[in-house]
DONUVO-475382 format. One record per residue (C-alpha): x negated, y, z. Coordinates in steps of 0.001 Angstrom, whole numbers, plus 500000, padded with zeros to 6 digits. Example, Ala and Ser with C-alpha at 12.3 -4.5 7.8 and 13.67 -1.06 7.14 Angstrom:
residues 2
   east  north     up
 487700 495500 507800
 486330 498940 507140
END
This chain:
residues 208
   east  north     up
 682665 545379 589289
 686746 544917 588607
 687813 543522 585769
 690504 541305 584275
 690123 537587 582809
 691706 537343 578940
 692963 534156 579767
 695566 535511 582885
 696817 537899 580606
 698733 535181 578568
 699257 532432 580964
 702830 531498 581238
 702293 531865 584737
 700983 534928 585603
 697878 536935 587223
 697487 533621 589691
 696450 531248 587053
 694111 530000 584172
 693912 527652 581371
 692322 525280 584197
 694362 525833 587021
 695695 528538 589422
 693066 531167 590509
 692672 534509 591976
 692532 537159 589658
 690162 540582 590092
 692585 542995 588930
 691726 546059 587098
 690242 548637 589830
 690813 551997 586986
 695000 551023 586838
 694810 550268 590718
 692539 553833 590961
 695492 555338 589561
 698011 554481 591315
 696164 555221 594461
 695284 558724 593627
 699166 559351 592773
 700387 558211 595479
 698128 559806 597526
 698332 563201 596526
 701984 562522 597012
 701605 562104 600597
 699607 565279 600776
 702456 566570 599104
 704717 565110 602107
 702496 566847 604950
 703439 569976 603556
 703549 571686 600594
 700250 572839 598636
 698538 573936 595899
 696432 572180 593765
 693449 573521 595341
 694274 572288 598489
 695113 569055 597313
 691887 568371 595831
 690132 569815 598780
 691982 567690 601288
 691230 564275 598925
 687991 565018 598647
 687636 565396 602241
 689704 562727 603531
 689365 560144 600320
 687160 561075 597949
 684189 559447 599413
 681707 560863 597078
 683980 560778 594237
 685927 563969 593886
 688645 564182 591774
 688294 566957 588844
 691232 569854 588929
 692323 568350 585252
 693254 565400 587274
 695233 566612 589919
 696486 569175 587602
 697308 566064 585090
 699008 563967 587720
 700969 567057 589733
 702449 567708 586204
 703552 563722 585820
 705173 563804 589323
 706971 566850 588426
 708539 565929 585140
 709281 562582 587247
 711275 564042 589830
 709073 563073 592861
 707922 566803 593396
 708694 570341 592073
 706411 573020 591074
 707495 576846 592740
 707360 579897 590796
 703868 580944 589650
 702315 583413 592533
 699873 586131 591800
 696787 586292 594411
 693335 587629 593878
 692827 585194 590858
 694881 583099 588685
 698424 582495 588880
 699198 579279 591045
 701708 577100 591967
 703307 575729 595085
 704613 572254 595410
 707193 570224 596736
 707526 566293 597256
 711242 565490 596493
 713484 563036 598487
 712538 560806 595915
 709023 561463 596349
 708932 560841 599858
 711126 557642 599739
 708205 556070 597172
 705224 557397 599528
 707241 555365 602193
 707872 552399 600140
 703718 552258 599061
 702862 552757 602808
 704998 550199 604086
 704256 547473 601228
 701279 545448 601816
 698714 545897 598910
 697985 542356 596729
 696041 540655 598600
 693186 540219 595980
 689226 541356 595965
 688008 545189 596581
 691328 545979 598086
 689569 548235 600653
 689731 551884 598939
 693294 551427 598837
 693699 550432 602429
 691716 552758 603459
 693852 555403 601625
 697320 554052 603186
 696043 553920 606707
 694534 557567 606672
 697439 559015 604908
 699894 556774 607542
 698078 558538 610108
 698281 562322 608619
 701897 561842 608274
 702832 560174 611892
 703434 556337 610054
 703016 553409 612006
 699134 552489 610731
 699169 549719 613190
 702186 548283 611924
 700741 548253 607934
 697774 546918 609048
 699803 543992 610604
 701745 543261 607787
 698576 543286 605467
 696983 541071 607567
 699961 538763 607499
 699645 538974 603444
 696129 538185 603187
 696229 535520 605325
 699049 534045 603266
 696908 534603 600101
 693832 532682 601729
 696542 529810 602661
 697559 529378 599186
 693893 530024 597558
 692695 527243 599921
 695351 525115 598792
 695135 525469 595090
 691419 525027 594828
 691141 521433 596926
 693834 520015 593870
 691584 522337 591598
 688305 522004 588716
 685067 523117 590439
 685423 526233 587949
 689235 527084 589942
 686833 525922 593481
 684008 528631 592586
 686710 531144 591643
 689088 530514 594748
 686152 531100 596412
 684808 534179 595549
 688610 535429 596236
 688310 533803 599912
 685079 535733 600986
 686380 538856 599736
 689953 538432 601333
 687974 537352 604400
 686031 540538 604346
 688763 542355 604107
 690404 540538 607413
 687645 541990 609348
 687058 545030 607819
 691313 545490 608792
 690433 544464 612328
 688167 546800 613111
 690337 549442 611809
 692734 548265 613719
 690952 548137 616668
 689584 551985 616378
 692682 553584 614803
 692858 556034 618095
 689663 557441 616935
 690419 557836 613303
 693473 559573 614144
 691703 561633 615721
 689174 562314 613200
 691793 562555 610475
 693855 565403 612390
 690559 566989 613583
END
């Protein structure tokens, strides 16, 4: 489970530290959910234009993994990115049921699916959905996955570096919590090797 410790929340020095002592922090998964589904859909958006039924066919095929999104959300969040300039709604179009809309990622659109792609995530715990998201949408658009995956990598490992340090000056409570970050950063090292390692066949599967 994600959650988020009261005490980081007013710490004068941010989401890396405690009342004890510097520790990792398990950020909120629903806020990093979010962001991840936005973004996301953007990139759809960025393959080429779509409905919203084909968005939330294509997510639930390619991202869902047994969570499909609802049409209220992509409806919700194609609305948001609309009023925020990052893509633009058509004219409604009559077919054999509803009237439905086309869209459009925007220059600005695409410049903040590029900037997402090419930032490594936080390197904190249960990172993986949104890795996993970045690297399949890298690959549906023609991105250098190889390249994010490198520069994640480098992240993480800086992380680990700095979690190590901070809990051999720390209380056993700041040891026990550095801790439980390490595994789960460490997991995540391998879990970005192997994808690394089999990208030619996920590309494959991705584009099948």
């Amino acid at each position: 489970m994600c959650g988020f410790d009261a005490r980081i929340a007013t710490h004068p020095y941010g989401a890396h530290a405690t009342q004890s002592g510097y520790l990792p922090v398990v950020y909120d998964c629903r806020i990093v959910a979010l962001v991840s589904v936005t973004l996301t859909l953007l990139g759809l958006l960025e393959r080429e234009p779509s409905y919203g039924y084909d968005l939330k066919r294509d997510y639930d095929t390619h991202f869902a993994r047994g969570k499909p999104l609802s049409f209220g959300q992509v409806y919700t969040t194609l609305s948001r990115l609309a009023r925020d300039g990052k893509a633009i709604a058509g004219p409604p179009e009559q077919g054999d049921g509803p009237e439905r809309k086309r869209y459009w990622i925007t220059p600005e659109g695409a410049a903040e699916v590029d900037t997402w792609l090419s930032t490594p995530a936080a390197p904190e715990p249960h990172l993986q959905p949104v890795l996993f998201a970045k690297v399949t949408l890298a690959l549906m658009l023609g991105r250098p996955a190889a390249s994010y995956l490198d520069a994640q990598r480098l992240s993480h490992l800086a992380r680990m570096r700095e979690l190590t340090r901070l809990k051999d000056a720390g209380t056993l409570t700041d040891t026990l919590l550095a801790d439980y970050g390490l595994f789960h950063l460490e997991a995540d090292l391998r879990w970005i090797d192997l994808t690394a390692a089999r990208l030619g066949e996920l590309r494959e599967e991705t584009l099948r």
